[in-house]
N, C-alpha and C positions, 0 to 999 in steps of 0.2 A: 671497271665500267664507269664514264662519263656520265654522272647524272644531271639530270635538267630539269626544271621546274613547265612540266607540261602545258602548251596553251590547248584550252579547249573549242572549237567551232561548232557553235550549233547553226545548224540547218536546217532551213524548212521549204516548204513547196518553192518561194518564192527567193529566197535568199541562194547567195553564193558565196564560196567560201571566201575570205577574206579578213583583211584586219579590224575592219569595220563589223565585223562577227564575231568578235572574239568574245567568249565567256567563260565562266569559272562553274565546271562543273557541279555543282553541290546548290548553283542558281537555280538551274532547269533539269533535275536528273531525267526526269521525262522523255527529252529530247536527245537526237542522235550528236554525238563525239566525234570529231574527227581530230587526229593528234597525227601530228609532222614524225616520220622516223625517227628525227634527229631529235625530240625533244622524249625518244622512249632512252631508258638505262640501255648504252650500246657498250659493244669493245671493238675490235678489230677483227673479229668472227661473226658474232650476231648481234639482234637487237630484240631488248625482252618486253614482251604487254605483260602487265602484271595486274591480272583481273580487279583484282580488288582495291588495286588504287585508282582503277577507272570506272568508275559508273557500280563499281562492285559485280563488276561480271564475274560470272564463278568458273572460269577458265583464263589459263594463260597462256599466251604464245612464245616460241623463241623463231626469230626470224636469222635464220644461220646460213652464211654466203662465205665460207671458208676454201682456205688454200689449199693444195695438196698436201696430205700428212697431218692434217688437222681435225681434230675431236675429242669427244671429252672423254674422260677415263671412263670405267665399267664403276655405274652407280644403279642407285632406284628408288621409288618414288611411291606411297602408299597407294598410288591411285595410275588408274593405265595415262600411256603416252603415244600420241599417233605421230608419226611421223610423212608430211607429205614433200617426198624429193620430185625436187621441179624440172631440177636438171642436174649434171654431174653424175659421177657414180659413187656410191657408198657403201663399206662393208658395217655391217652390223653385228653386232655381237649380242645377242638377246637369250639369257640362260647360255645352255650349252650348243646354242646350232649359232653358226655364222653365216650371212645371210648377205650376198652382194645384189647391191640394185643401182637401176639406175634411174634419171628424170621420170619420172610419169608415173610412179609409183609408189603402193600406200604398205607403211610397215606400221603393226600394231605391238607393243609392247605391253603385257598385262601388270596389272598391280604385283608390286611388289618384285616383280623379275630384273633381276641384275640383267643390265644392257649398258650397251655405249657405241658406237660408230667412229668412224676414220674416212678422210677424205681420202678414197684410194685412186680417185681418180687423174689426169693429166690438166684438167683444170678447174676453175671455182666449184664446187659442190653449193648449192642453192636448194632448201630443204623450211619445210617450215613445222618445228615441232610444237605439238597441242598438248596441255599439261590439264588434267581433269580436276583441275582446283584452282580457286581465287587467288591461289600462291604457291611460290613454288618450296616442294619440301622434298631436300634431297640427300640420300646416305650415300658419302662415296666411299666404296667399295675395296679401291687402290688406291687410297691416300686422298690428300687433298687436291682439288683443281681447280688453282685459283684464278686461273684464264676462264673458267666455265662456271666460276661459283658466282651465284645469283646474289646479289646486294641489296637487301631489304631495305625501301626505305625508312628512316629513324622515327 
């Protein structure tokens, strides 16, 4: 994953976003964050918010726009994961049931359950997974996934 040194934009009634806005979170935690995709940890699948280097939000997102035949192995996580597919289709594998969906729908993974998904569809899979912690903590199950393993920053 591509890491970058986040710019932070605060916003308020009157302002808009801009370079002329820019600030360094830890200024004004108070105030709302907006941060550029490109400057989140991406790879060539998704791009990671990682709560707690922003604003210490105690959730993290993975924003995953993947090719057919694409996902991560069977892992898990101490805390549940919701997964909302946008579009595409995707098979899931959550414990012992596998589970095809497509756009518009919410798959919920509970703590601690081995899961993983594959892009089984004919094209991009667009899905956004929510991680119930400021960071991500994750045991993988079928070895390592280092297309999918999350990059703490140091």
């Amino acid at each position: 994953m591509a890491a970058r040194n986040p710019s932070y934009v605060n916003v308020g009634r009157e302002s808009e976003v801009g370079e002329d806005s820019l600030a360094d979170q830890h200024d004004h935690p108070e105030t709302p964050a907006i941060i550029e995709l490109h400057d989140l940890e991406h790879s060539e699948h998704s791009h990671e918010f990682v709560g707690a280097e922003h604003l210490d939000v105690p959730f993290s997102i993975i924003l995953v726009h993947s090719q057919p035949g694409v996902g991560p192995k069977l892992h898990r996580h101490p805390y549940a994961e919701v997964f909302v597919v946008h579009s595409g289709r995707a098979t899931f594998q959550i414990g012992d049931e596998t589970i095809v969906v497509e756009g518009g729908h919410v798959v919920v993974s509970p703590p601690g359950e081995a899961h993983g998904f594959t892009n089984t569809g004919a094209s991009e899979l667009r899905l956004t997974a929510i991680h119930g912690a400021g960071r991500f903590s994750t045991e993988w199950l079928a070895g390592p996934d280092p297309v999918w393993t999350s990059k703490p920053k140091s």
